[in-house]
C-alpha positions, 0 to 999 in steps of 0.5 A, a space after each residue: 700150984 704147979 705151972 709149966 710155960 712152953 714157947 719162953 723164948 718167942 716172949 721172953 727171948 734174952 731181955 726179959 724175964 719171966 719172973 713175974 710169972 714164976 714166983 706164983 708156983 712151982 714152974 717148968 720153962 720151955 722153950 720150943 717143944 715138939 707137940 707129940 712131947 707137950 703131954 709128957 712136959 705138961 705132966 701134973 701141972 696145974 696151969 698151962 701157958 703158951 705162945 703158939 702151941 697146940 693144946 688139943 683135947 688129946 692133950 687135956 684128955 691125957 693131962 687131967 691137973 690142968 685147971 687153967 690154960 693161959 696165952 701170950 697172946 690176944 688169939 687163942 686159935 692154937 687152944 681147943 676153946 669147946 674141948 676146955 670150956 666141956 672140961 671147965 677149964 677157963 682160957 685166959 687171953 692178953 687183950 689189946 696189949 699189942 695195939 700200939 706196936 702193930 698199928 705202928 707195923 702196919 702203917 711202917 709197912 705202908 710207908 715201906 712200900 709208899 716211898 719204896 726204902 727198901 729198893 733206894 737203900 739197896 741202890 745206894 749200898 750198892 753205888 747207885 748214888 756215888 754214880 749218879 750224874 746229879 743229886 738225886 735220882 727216882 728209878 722206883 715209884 714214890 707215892 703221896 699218901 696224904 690225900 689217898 684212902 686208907 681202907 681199914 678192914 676190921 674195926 677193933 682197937 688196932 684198926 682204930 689206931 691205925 685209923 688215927 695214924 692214917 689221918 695224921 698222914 692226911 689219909 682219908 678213912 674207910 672202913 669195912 666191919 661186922 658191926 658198922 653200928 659200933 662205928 657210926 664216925 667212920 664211913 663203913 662200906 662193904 667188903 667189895 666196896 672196901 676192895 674196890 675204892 681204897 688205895 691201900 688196905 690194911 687187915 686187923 681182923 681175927 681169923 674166922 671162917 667168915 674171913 678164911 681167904 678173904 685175900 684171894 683172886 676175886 677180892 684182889 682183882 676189885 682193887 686199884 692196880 696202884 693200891 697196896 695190901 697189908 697184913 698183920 692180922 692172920 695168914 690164914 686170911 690171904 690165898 698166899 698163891 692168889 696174892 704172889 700172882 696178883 704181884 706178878 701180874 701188877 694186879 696190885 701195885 705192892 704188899 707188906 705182909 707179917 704173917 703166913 698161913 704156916 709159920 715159920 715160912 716154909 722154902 718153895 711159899 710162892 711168895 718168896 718170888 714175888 715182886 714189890 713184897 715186903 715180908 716181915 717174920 709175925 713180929 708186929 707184935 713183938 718190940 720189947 716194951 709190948 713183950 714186958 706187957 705181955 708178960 706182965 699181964 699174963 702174971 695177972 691173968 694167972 694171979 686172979 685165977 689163983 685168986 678163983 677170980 680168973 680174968 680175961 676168960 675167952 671161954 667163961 664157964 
């Protein structure tokens, strides 16, 4: 069995190894490949697996060995799931394995903006507080989050998590979801209301043309002007111009994102200029521990395949 591996440096990095992996078969590693080079590097190979690139059905076309296309990833957008699904080949997702560390993200991006760190340890470093003619002193806004209302937008398992470690901040819950039948604890409201009543929302839902944008001018304009936004989901839900121009015109009070519409970031993205925004490079998922997972589970994935009982299959066949 012959298995190639694109993107190794977005999991595997310097720490870790990918082993696991490829002690199942004769294996080519990669790091960064350019798409129009992916064909010549996939050759015969049997199994394909990838962080984020692009396996089209161009490619399929022109790889015919392909039997198995495997993420390091819980979505597999960057896949042509119908293309894969015509040519019987299953596609093999990570579910889950980045809960805990992009729950833990999203609310260290919430607490960011609450208490304002970035802007106070600048002020320090750059002498503000060896200045200062008392013990202390608050020039930017701090905010008690305990009693707000965390609106959580998509109801999986991260948004449960998050959903658990809004309470313990003494945070109240409300949520917006596709299947509120699923979620009868929660207080389920719609999408507008969601905007409209919460005092800091947070999105962890998969990038659907239901929720192409869903961010945008409209949405923006139902919430509180003291409300902050999260995102930690996909780019592709935000308008990145529509969220840069509520900032500067203090249509919401502040933003944590860590993902864009076109990643890596490109120069000129209007949010760069954009003011009380904290932006992260889509490393949610990414501490060591949930790495280790990934590419463990990955292993998995490809051993039950070998095994002609794949697992995970987002495509069954």
């Amino acid at each position: 069995m012959k298995i190639v591996i694109f993107d190794a440096d977005t999991v595997a990095g310097k720490e870790l190894s990918l082993d696991p992996i490829t002690s199942l078969g004769e294996s080519r590693v990669y790091d960064l490949v350019p798409p129009e080079q992916l064909i010549d590097h996939i050759g015969d190979a049997d199994v394909v697996l990838c962080n984020k690139a692009n396996i089209t059905e161009e490619i399929m076309d022109a790889c015919p060995s392909i039997k198995m296309i495997g993420v390091f990833a819980t979505g597999y957008n960057n896949i042509d799931i119908k293309a894969a699904k015509k040519r019987g080949i299953p596609v093999c997702n990570v579910p889950g394995y980045s809960t805990e560390s992009v729950a833990q993200h999203a609310i260290a991006l919430l607490l960011s903006l609450a208490c304002n760190i970035g802007k106070y340890d600048r002020s320090v470093h750059e002498g503000q507080w060896v200045r200062s003619p008392q013990f202390t002193y608050f020039p930017y806004p701090l905010t008690l989050l305990s009693g707000k209302t965390l609106g959580i937008f998509g109801y999986g398992a991260i948004g449960r998590r998050v959903a658990e470690i809004g309470r313990a901040l003494g945070m109240k819950i409300l949520v917006s979801t596709r299947s509120p039948e699923k979620c009868k604890e929660e207080t389920c409201v719609s999408r507008d209301e969601l905007f409209s009543r919460s005092d800091a929302i947070t999105f962890h839902c998969p990038l659907t043309e239901d929720t192409r944008e869903i961010i945008c001018r409209d949405t923006l304009r139902l919430m509180r002007p003291t409300a902050f936004l999260i995102n930690t989901a996909r780019g592709g839900i935000m308008n990145e111009g529509d969220l840069a121009e509520a900032l500067k015109n203090g249509v919401i009070a502040g933003a944590g994102i860590d993902v864009l519409t076109e990643e890596p970031m490109k120069e000129g993205n209007p949010l760069l200029l954009a003011p009380n925004l904290i932006i992260t490079p889509h490393i949610a998922w990414a501490p060591l521990e949930t790495r280790q997972v990934v590419i463990d589970r990955v292993a998995e994935n490809v051993r039950a395949f070998l095994d002609k009982d794949p697992i995970n299959v987002v495509n069954p066949l």
